[in-house]
N, C-alpha and C positions, 0 to 999 in steps of 0.2 A: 404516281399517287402514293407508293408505298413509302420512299423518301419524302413526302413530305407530312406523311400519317408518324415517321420514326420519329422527323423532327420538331413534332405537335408533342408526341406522348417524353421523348424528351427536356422538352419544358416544362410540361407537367409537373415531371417527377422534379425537376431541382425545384421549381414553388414549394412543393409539397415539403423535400426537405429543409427547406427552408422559413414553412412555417412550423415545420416541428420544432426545428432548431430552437424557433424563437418562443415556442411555447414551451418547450424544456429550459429554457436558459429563465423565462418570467418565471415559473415552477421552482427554479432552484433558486435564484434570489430571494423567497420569499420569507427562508429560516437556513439558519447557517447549521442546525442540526442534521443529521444525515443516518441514515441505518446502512446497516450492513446490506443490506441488498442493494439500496441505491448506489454504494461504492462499488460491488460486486460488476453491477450493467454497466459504470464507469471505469472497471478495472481495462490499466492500458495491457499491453500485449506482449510486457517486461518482465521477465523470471529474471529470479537473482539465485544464483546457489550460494550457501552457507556450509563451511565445513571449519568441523572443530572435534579433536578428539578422535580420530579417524571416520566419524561420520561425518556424511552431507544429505543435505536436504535443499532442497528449490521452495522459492517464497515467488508468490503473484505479486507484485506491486500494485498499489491502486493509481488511480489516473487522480493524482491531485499533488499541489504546488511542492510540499514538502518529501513525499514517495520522488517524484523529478529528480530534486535535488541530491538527495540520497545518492541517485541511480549516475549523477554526475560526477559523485565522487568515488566511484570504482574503479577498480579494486581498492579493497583494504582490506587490513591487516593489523584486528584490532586484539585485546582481550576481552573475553566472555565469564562470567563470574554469575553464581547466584546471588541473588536478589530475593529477602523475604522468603514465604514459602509457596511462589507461584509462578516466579518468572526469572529468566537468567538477562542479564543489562551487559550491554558494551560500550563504553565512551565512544567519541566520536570524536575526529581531530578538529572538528569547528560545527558551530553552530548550524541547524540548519532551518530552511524559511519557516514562517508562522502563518504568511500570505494566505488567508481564505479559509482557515482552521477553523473547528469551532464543535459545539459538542458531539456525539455520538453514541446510537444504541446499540444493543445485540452482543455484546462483550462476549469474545468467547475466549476460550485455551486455541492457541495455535494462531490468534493476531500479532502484528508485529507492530511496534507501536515507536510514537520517538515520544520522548519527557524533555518537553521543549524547557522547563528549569535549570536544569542538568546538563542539555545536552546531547543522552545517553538514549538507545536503541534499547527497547523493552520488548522480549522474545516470553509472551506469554504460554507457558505450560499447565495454568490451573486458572479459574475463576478470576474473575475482575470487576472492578466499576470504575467507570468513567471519573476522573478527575482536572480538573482545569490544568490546561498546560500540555495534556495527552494527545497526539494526535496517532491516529492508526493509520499508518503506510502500505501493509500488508497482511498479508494469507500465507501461513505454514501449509504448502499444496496437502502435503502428506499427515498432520497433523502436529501436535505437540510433544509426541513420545520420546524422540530423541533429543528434547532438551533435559527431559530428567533423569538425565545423567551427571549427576552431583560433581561441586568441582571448578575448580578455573583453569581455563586452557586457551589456547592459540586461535582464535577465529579469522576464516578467509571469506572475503564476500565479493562475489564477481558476478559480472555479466552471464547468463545463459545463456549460451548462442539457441536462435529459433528452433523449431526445430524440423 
């Protein structure tokens, strides 16, 4: 009886997720706009560390098409430059996807953003708003403080092994 009560409540539970699934997925089709927390519960299980200037810092990825891609083109080994007075940008040796992009709320200091125009990887350290083209791929774990460090210099971005 017990083996066949596991294999009852077993089925259960995949139904179950699999109407979640599909209520989550009709939910998100509904507006391409997204906040910060709904990318947060989506964030995949990907740190990247950044270092530049004898500092490092680890970024969260988010779980969406262009953070992916990104993450497929590690390491590199780019330059970091200030940008404006809020955020320090790095070119990228190729373009990366727009697949599924689209606006987003919550803008803070310590997002990591790509400027699908450009190209260019946006390491925000101060205030923002959203602009067409911006897509946010990450989270500065630790915050934004060790971008304002005025300056251009050598930036590394690798994979974080788990931990």
């Amino acid at each position: 009886m017990g083996q066949m009560t596991d294999a009852f409540d077993g089925l259960t539970r995949c139904r179950l997720a699999a109407a979640l699934a599909a209520v989550v997925s009709m939910a998100s089709s509904g507006s391409a706009e997204t906040t910060f927390a709904d990318e947060v519960r989506g964030r995949a299980s990907m740190l990247i560390r950044c270092h530049f200037e004898e500092k490092a810092f680890a970024v969260g990825l988010l779980d969406n098409r262009s953070a992916r891609d990104l993450a497929t083109m590690l390491p590199l080994d780019l330059v970091i430059d200030d940008f404006s007075t809020n955020e320090k940008i790095a070119y990228l040796p190729r373009k990366l996807t727009e697949e599924g992009s689209g606006p987003f709320s919550n803008e803070a200091a310590g997002d990591l953003c790509y400027y699908a125009p450009w190209g260019n990887l946006a390491f925000f350290h101060g205030g923002y708003k959203y602009s067409s083209g911006l897509i946010r791929v990450g989270r500065l774990d630790d915050g934004p403080q060790l971008l304002l460090t005025r300056g251009k210099f050598a930036l590394r971005i690798e994979h974080l092994p788990p931990a």
